[in-house]
N, C-alpha and C positions, 0 to 999 in steps of 0.2 A: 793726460787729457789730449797732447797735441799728439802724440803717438797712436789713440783710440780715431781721431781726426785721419792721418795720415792712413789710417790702416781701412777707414770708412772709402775716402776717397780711391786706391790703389785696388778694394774690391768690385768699386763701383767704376771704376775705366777697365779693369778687366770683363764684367759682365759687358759693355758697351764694345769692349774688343769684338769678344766672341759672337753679339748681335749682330756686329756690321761683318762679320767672317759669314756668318750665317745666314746671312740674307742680303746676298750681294747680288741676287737677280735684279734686272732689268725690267720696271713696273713704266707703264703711261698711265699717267693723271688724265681721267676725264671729268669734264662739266657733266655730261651727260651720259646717259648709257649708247650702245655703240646704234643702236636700230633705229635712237631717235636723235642723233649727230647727225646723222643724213637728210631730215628731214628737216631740222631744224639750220643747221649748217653750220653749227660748231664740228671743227675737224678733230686732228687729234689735239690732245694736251701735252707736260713736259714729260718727258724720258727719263726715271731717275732710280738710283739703287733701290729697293727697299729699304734697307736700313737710313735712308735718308727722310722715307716717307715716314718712317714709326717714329723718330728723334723731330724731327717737325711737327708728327702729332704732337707728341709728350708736349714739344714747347709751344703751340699754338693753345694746346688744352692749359695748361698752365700760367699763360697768361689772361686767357679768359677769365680761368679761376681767378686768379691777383688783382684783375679788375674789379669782379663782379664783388667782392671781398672789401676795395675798397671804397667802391658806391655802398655798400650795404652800412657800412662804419661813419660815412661821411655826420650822421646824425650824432654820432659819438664824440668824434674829434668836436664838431661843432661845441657842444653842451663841453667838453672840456676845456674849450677855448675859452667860452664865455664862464665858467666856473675860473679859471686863470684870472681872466681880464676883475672878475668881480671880486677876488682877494687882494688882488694887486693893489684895488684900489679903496680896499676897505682898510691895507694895511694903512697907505698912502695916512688917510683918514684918521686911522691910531697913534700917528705918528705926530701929525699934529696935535690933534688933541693932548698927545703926553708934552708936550711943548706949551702949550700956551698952559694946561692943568698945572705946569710947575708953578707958571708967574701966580696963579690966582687961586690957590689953593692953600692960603696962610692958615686958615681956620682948620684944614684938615692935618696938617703940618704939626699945628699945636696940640692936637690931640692924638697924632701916632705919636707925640714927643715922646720924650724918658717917664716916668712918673713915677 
């Protein structure tokens, strides 16, 4: 398994080699498009590889997803919480009760007896 690991990884820095070999032009980032920078007065934006611009989608896309994933679950965890918090304390509750049912439970006592 750590070799199927090892062999995932080593495929996946190779394909990210050959994207950042392959897209080493020189991209500007803009807010806007170029007709209405002028008018508006946003100049230009950053200067940067392409392959800096596609790895920065992938991770901007990515975290939004991981967000949005875990706003959507927070109902989940909640109701798991409170499912925890509610055995925790039913156990709590059993546990007493098997404690005091020792002391006051002579009658039931005699009747699991031997017979």
């Amino acid at each position: 398994m750590t070799f199927l690991r090892y062999l995932f990884l080593g495929l996946l820095a190779f394909v990210l080699l050959v994207l950042a070999l392959a897209n080493r032009q020189m991209v500007t980032l803009r807010l806007v498009p170029e007709g209405l920078s002028d008018f508006v007065g946003f100049g230009t934006g950053p200067t940067l590889p392409m392959f800096v611009v596609i790895l920065l989608s992938v991770a901007i896309g990515l975290l939004i997803g991981f967000t949005w994933e875990w706003l959507r679950e927070h109902k989940h965890r909640a109701e798991a919480r409170a499912e925890r918090a509610k055995k925790e304390r039913l156990e709590k509750e059993l546990a007493r009760t098997r404690a005091t049912a020792s002391d006051e439970d002579e009658v039931l006592a005699l009747l699991d007896g031997p017979r």
